[in-house]
N, C-alpha and C positions, 0 to 999 in steps of 0.2 A: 282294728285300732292297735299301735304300737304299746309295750309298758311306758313309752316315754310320751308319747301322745296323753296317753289317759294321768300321768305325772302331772302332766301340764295342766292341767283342768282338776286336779283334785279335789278340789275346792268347792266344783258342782256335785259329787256324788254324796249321796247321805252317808253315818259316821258309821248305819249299819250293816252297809253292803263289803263283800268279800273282792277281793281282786284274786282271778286266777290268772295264769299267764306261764305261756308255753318254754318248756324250757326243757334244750335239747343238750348238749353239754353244761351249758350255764344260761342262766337267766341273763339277757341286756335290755338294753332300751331298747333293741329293735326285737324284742320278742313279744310276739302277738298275744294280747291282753284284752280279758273282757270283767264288768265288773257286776255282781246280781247278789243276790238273796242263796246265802246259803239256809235251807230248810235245819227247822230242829234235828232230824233225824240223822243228821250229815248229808242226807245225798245231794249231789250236785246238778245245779241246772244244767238243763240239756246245752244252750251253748255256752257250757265249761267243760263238757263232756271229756273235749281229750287235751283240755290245758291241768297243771298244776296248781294247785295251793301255793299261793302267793302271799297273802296278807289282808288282815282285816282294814279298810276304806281309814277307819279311826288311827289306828296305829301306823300307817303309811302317812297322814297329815301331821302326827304326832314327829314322829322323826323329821320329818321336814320341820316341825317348827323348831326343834332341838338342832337341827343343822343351823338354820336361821340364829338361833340366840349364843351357842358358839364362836360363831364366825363374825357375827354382826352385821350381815347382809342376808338380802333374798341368793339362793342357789339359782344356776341357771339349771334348764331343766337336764345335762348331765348329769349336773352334780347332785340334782334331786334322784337320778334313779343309781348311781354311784353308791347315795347314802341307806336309799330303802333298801335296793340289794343286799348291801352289805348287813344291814340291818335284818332281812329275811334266811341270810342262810346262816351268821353269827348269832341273833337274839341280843344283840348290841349295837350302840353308836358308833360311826362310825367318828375318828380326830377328822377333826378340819384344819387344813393347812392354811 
């Protein structure tokens, strides 16, 4: 699954699953994304094994809906992984044009 596939369905995953998602110069929508249970202890489920830390399920819906109440529309799913990206490597919103 793409980060921009699993963008698109965010909605299905619970608020307390982790996204990791591979990222080799930069993180995009076409980089391969898986979403699961990160354990108390940090370690990482086996298939996140050799993706990165992404973002918590909660906080990836969260910016989505702050994209949404900015702008005044739903994001296509571009501009949904535009916004988390930007969101994951900043620790901020991103302006909506």
């Amino acid at each position: 699954m793409t980060l921009a596939e699993l963008l698109e369905k965010i909605d299905d995953f619970d608020d307390c699953l982790t996204i990791y998602a591979e990222r080799k110069l930069e993180w995009s929508g076409n980089s391969r994304a898986v979403v699961c249970l990160q354990s108390e202890d940090g370690q990482v489920n086996n298939k996140a094994l050799d993706l990165s830390y992404f973002l918590e399920v909660n906080i990836a819906k969260e910016v989505i809906e702050v994209w949404s109440e900015w702008s005044g529309r739903k994001p296509s799913v571009e501009e949904k992984c535009r916004a988390v990206i930007f969101y994951a490597e900043n620790d901020a919103y991103i302006e909506c044009a």
